[in-house]
C-alpha positions as CSV (number, residue, x, y, z in Angstrom):
1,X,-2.8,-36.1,-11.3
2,X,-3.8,-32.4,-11.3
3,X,-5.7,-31.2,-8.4
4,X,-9.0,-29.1,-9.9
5,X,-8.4,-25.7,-7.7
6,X,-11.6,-24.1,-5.7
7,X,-12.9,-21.1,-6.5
8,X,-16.5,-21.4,-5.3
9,X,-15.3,-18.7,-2.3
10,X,-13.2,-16.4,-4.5
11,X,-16.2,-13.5,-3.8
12,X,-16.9,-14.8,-0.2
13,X,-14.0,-12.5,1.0
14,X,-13.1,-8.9,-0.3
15,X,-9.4,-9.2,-0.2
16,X,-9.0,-12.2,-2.9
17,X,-10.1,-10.3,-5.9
18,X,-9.2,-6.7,-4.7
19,X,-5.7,-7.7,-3.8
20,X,-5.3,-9.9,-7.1
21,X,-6.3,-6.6,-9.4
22,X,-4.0,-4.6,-7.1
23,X,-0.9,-6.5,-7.7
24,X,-2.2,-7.1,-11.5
25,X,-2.6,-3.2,-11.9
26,X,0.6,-2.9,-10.4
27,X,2.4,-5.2,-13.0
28,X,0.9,-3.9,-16.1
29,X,0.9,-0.4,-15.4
30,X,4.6,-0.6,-15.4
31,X,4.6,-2.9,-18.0
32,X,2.7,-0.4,-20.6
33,X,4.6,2.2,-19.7
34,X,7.4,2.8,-20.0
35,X,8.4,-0.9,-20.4
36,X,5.5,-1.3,-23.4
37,X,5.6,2.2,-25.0
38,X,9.9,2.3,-25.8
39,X,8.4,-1.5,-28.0
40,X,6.6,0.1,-29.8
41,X,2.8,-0.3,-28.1
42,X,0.4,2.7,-28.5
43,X,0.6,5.6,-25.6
44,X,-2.2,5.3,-22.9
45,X,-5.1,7.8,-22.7
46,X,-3.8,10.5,-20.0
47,X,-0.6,13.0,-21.9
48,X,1.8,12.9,-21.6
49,X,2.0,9.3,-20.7
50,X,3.6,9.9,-17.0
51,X,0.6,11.1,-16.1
52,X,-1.5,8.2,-17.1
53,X,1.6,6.4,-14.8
54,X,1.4,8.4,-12.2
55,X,-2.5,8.1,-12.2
56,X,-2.4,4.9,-12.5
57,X,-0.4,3.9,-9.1
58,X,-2.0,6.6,-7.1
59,X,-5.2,6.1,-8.1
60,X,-5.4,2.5,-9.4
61,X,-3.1,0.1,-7.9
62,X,-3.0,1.5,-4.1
63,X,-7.0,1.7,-3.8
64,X,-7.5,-1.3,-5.0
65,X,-5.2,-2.8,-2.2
66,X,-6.1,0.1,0.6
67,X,-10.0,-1.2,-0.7
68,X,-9.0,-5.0,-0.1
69,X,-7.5,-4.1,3.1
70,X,-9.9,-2.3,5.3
71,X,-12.6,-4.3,3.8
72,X,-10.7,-7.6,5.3
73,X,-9.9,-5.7,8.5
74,X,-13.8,-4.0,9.0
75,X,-15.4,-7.2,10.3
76,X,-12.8,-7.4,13.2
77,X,-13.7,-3.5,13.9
78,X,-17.4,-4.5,13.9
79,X,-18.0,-7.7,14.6
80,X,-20.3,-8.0,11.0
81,X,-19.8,-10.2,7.9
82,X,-17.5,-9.0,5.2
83,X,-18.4,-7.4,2.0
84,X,-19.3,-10.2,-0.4
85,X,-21.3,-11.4,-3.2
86,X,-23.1,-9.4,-5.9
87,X,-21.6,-6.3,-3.8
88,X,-18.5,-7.0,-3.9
89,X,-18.5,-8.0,-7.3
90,X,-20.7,-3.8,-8.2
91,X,-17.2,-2.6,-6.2
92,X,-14.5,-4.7,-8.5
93,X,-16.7,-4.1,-11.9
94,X,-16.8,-0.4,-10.8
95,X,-12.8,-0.6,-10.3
96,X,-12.4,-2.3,-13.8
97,X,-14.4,0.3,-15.9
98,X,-12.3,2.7,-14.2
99,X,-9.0,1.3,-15.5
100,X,-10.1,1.1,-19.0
101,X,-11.4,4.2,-19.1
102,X,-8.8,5.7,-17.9
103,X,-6.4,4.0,-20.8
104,X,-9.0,5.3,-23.5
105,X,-9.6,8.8,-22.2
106,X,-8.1,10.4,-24.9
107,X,-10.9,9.2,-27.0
108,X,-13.7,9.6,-24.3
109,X,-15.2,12.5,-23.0
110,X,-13.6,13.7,-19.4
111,X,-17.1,12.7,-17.3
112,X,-16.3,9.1,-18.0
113,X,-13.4,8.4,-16.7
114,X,-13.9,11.2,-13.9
115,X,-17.5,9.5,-13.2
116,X,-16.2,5.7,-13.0
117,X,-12.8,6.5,-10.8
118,X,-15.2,8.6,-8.3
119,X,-17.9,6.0,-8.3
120,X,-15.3,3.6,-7.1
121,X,-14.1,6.0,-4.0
122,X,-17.6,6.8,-3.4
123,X,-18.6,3.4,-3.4
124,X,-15.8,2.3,-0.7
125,X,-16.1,5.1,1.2
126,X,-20.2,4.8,1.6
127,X,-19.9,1.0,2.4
128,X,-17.1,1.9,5.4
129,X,-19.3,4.7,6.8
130,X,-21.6,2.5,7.0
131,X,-20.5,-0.7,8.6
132,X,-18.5,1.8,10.8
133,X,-21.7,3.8,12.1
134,X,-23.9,0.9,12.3
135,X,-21.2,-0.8,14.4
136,X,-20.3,2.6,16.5
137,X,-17.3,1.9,16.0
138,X,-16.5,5.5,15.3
139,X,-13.0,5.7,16.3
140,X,-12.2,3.9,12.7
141,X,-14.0,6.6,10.8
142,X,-11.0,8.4,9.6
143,X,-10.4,5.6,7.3
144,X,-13.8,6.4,5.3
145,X,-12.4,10.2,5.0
146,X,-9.2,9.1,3.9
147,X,-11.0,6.8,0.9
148,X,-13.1,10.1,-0.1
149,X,-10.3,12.8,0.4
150,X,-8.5,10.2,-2.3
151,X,-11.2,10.1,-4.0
152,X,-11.5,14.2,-4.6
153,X,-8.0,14.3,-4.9
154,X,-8.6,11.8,-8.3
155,X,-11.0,14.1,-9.7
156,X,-8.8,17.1,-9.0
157,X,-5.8,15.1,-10.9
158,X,-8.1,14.1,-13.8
159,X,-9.8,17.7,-13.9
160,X,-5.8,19.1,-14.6
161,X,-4.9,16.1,-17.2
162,X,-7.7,17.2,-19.0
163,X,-6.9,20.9,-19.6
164,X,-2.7,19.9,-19.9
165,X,-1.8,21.4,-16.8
166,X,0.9,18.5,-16.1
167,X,3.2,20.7,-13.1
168,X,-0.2,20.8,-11.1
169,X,-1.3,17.1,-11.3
170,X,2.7,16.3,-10.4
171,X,1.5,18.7,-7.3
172,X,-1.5,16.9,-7.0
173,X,0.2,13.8,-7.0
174,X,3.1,14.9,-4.2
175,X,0.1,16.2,-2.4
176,X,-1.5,12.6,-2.1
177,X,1.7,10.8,-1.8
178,X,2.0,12.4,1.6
179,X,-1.7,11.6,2.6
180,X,-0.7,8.0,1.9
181,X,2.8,8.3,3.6
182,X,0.2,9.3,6.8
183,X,-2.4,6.4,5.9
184,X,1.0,3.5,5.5
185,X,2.0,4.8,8.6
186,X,-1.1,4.5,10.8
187,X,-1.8,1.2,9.4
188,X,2.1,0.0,10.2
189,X,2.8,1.4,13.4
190,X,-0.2,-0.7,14.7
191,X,0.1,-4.1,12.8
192,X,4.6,-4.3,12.5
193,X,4.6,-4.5,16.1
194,X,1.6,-6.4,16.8
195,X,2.4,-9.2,14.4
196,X,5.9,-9.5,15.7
197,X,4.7,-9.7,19.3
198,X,3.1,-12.6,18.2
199,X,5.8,-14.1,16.3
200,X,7.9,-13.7,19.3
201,X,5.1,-15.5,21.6
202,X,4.7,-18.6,19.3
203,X,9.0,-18.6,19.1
204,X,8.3,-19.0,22.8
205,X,11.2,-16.1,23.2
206,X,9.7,-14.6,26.1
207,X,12.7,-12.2,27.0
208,X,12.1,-10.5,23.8
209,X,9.4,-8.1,24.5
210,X,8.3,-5.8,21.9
211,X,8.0,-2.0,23.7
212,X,5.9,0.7,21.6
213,X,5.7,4.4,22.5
214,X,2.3,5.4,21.8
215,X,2.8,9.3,22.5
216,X,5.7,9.2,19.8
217,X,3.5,7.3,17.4
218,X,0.7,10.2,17.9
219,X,3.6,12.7,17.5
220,X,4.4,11.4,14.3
221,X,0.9,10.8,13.1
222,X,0.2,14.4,13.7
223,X,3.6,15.7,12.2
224,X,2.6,14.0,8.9
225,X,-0.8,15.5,9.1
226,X,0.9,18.9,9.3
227,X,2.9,17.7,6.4
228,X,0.0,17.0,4.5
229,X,-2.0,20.3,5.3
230,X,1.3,22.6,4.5
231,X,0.6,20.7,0.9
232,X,-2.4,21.5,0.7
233,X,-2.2,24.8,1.8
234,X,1.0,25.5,-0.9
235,X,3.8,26.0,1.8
236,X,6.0,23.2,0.2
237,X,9.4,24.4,1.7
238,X,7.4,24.3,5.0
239,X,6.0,20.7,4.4
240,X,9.7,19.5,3.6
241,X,10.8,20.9,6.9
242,X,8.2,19.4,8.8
243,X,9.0,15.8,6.6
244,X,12.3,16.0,8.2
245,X,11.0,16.2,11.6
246,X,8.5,13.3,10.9
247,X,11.4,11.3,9.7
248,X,13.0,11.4,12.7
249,X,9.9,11.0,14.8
250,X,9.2,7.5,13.1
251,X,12.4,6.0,13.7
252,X,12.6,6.6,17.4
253,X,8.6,4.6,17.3
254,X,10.0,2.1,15.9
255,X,12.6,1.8,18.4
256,X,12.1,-1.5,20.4
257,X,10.1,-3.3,17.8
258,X,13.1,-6.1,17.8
259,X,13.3,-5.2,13.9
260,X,17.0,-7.4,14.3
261,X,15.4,-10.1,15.9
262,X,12.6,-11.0,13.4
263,X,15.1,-10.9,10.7
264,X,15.2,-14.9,9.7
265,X,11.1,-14.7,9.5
266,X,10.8,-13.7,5.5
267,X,7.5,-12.6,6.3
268,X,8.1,-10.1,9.3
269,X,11.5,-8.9,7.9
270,X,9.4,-7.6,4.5
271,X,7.0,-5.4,7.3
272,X,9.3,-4.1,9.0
273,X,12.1,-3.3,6.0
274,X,9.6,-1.6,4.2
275,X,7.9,0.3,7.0
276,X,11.1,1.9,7.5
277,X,11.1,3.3,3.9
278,X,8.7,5.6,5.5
279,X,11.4,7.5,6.9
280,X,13.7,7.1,4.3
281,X,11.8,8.6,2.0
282,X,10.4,11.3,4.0
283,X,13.9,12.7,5.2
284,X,14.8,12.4,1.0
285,X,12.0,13.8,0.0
286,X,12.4,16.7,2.9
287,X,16.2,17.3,2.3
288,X,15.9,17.4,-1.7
289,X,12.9,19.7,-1.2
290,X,14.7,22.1,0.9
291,X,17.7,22.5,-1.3
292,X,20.2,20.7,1.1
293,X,20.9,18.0,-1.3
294,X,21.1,18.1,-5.4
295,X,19.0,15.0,-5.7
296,X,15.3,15.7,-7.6
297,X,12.3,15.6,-5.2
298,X,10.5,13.5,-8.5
299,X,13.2,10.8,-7.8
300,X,13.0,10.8,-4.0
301,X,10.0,10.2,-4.1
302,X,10.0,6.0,-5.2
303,X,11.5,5.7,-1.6
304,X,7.8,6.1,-0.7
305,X,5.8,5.0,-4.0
306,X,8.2,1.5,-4.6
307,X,10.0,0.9,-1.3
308,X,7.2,2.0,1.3
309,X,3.9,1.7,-0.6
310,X,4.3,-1.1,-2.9
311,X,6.9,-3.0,-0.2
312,X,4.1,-2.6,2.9
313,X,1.0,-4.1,-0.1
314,X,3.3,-6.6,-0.4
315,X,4.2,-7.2,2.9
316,X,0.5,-7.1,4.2
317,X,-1.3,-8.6,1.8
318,X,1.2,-11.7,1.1
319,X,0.1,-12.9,4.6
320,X,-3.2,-14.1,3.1
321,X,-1.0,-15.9,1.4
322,X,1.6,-17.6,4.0
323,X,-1.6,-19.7,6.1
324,X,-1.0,-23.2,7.3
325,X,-2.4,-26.2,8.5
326,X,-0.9,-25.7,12.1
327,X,-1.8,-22.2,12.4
328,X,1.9,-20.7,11.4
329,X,2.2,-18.3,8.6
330,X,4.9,-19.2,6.5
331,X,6.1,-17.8,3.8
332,X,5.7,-19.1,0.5
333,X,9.5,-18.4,-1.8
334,X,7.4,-16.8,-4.5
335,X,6.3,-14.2,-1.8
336,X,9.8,-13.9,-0.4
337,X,11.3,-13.2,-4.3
338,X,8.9,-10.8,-4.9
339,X,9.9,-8.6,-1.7
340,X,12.9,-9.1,-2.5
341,X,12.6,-7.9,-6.3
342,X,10.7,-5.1,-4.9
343,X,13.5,-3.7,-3.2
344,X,16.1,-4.3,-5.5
345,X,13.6,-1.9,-8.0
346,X,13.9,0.9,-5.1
347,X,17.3,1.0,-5.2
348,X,18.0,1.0,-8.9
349,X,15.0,3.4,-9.2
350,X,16.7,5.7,-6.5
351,X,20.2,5.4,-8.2
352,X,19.0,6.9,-11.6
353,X,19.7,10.6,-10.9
354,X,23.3,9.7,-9.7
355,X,24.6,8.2,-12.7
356,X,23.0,10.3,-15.6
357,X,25.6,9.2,-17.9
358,X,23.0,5.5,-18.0
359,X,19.6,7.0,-16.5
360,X,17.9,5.5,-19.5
361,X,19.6,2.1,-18.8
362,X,18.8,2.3,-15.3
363,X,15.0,2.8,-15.2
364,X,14.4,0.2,-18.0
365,X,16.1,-2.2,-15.1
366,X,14.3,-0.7,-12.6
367,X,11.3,-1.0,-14.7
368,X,11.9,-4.8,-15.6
369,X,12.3,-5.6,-12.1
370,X,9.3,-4.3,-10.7
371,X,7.9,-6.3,-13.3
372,X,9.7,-9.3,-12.0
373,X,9.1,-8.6,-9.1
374,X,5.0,-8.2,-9.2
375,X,5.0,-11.3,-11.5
376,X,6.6,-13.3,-9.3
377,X,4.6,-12.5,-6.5
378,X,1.6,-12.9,-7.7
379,X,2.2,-16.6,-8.6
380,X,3.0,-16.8,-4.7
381,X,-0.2,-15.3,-4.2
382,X,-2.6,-17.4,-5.9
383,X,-3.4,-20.0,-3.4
384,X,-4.9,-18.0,-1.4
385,X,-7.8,-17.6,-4.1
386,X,-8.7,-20.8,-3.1
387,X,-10.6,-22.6,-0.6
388,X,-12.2,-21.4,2.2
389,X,-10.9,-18.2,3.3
390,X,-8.8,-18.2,6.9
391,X,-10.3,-16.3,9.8
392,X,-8.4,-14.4,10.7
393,X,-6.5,-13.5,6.7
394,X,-3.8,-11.3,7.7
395,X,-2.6,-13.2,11.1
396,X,-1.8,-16.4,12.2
397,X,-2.9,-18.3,14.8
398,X,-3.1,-15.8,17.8
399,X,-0.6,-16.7,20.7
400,X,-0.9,-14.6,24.2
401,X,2.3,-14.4,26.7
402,X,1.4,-15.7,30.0
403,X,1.1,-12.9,31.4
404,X,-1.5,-11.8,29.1
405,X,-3.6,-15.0,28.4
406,X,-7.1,-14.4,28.8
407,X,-9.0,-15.8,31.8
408,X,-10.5,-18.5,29.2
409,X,-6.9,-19.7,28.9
410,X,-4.9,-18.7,32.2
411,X,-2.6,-21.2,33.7
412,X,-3.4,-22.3,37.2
């Protein structure tokens, strides 16, 4: 007998249909081009068609997710009710026009597209300054600024596409990759190690403590923000410098996370494997830029966009998948694949300039297993439509060490 699935709560919590048009943007962007287009289906809107691609991740796939993120994590930074309901559902319809006309803007005047992609940053961005002011809980505002800088960074891209000017949205586009190397960062230095210290308390391995290094986390933090504003300000060699010293900066915050000793837990090794695409791609990107290898920057930089972006969405947002009935995330093998997959497409994608002789061949695999990969996730993820939605989504059941229990909880 087939068990009739509940969806009465799918708009009662932000992340179930932002995450599920994530991961479905994610699948068919790839899968249109350049998977669809060398079959013979039309070319989409933006040309050449790379830039629709390009658009399309950036601007498409990661907001949705980043959108389904903070909008899961805001009510634990303000103690208020999530974004749900008819709003919720204004934010996702807003996020769908976009996406279509984005496909069709060839045939559309540039203020549509341009109008319905900003509305959606706008949108995001207004709700989050507002939960966040009303709550004081100010410290979190840089999150609202990051949603609008992307935001004006999509208009800037679209304004370019429009006129043909395809070398400055590729700058555009390297210009927001490194905002969103800074944002994957801030986000993973806090949750990797905070999720495997609790991992390590319900193992009950007590001599296993994780050890972070705040001051080198800031250091970092404010290396990439360099990064970014040498972008900005056109001094690429300089930003490629200054990736190099980042690189090296997030590796040593990373040491004592106990990265080999959450390994065997599918769920924690798919954090912390992709966070440390962070650095890999930062010191590829950085050498290529600075002439000290003969591998192309446009290559070097999947490290981030497949391996660090599209691993850590995964990585993150499969946990609202992975809930049990005893309080234990466990991954589901659908989740796992996908990871998996995921990181197989890295590696293919980063292999292309290396054997030209079969670059074609190479990013059609790359291509078909990204597409793999997404598919198969989101079959893992599709539980978590369902049902009431856990409290907390992104964590299991919280476990302190004795020697931080709360008083509530303290052993005599």
């Amino acid at each position: 007998m087939i068990r009739r699935q509940d969806f009465s709560a799918f708009w009662d919590a932000p992340y179930r249909p932002l995450f599920l048009l994530a991961f479905l943007s994610a699948l068919l962007t790839v899968a249109w081009w350049p998977l669809g287009v060398r079959l013979g289906m039309p070319d989409p809107g933006l040309e050449p068609a790379v830039l629709w691609h390009v658009h399309e991740l950036l601007f498409g796939f990661a907001p949705a997710a980043i959108g389904g993120y903070l909008l899961t994590a805001m009510p634990g930074w303000t103690a208020r009710p999530p974004l749900c309901g008819a709003g919720l559902k204004a934010l996702v319809t807003i996020w769908l026009l976009a996406r279509a006309a984005t496909a069709m803007s060839a045939a559309l005047p540039l203020a549509v597209p341009l109008l319905l992609n900003i509305a959606y940053f706008l949108g995001l961005a207004g709700y989050l300054l507002h939960e966040l002011i009303a709550a004081r809980a100010c410290r979190k505002l840089g999150f609202a600024a990051a949603v609008f800088a992307l935001g004006l960074g999509e208009a800037v891209f679209l304004a370019n596409a429009a006129t043909g000017d395809v070398w400055a949205c590729l700058a555009i586009a390297q210009t927001i990759l490194s905002g969103l190397t800074l944002l994957l960062f801030s986000v993973g230095a806090r949750a990797v190690p905070a999720f495997t210290r609790n991992w390590l308390a319900q193992k009950g391995q007590r001599g296993l403590k994780v050890r972070e290094r705040p001051r080198i986390r800031g250091a970092a933090q404010g290396v990439l923000a360099l990064a970014l504003a040498l972008k900005l300000a056109g001094a690429a060699h300089a930003a490629d410098a200054v990736l190099v010293a980042a690189a090296v900066l997030i590796v040593w915050s990373m040491l004592g996370w106990k990265t080999a000793a959450v390994l065997s837990n599918p769920l924690l090794a798919a954090l912390h494997l992709a966070f440390l695409w962070l650095p890999v791609g930062a010191l590829m990107i950085g050498v290529a830029g600075l002439g000290l290898w003969d591998y192309p920057v446009s290559s070097a930089l999947h490290a981030i966009t497949i391996g660090a972006m599209s691993g850590l969405i995964m990585a993150i947002a499969g946990r609202a998948g992975a809930h049990c009935s005893d309080g234990i995330m466990r991954a589901r093998p659908a989740l796992t694949t996908g990871v998996l997959l995921n990181g197989a497409t890295a590696w293919v994608r980063l292999a292309v300039p290396l054997f030209p002789a079969i670059s074609e061949e190479l990013t059609s695999a790359a291509a078909l297993l990204w597409s793999a990969g997404w598919l198969v996730f989101i079959t893992g993820f599709l539980p978590a439509l369902t049902g009431s939605p856990p409290r907390p989504v992104l964590s299991g059941r919280r476990v302190y060490p004795p020697e931080a229990q709360p008083p509530a909880v303290q052993k005599s």
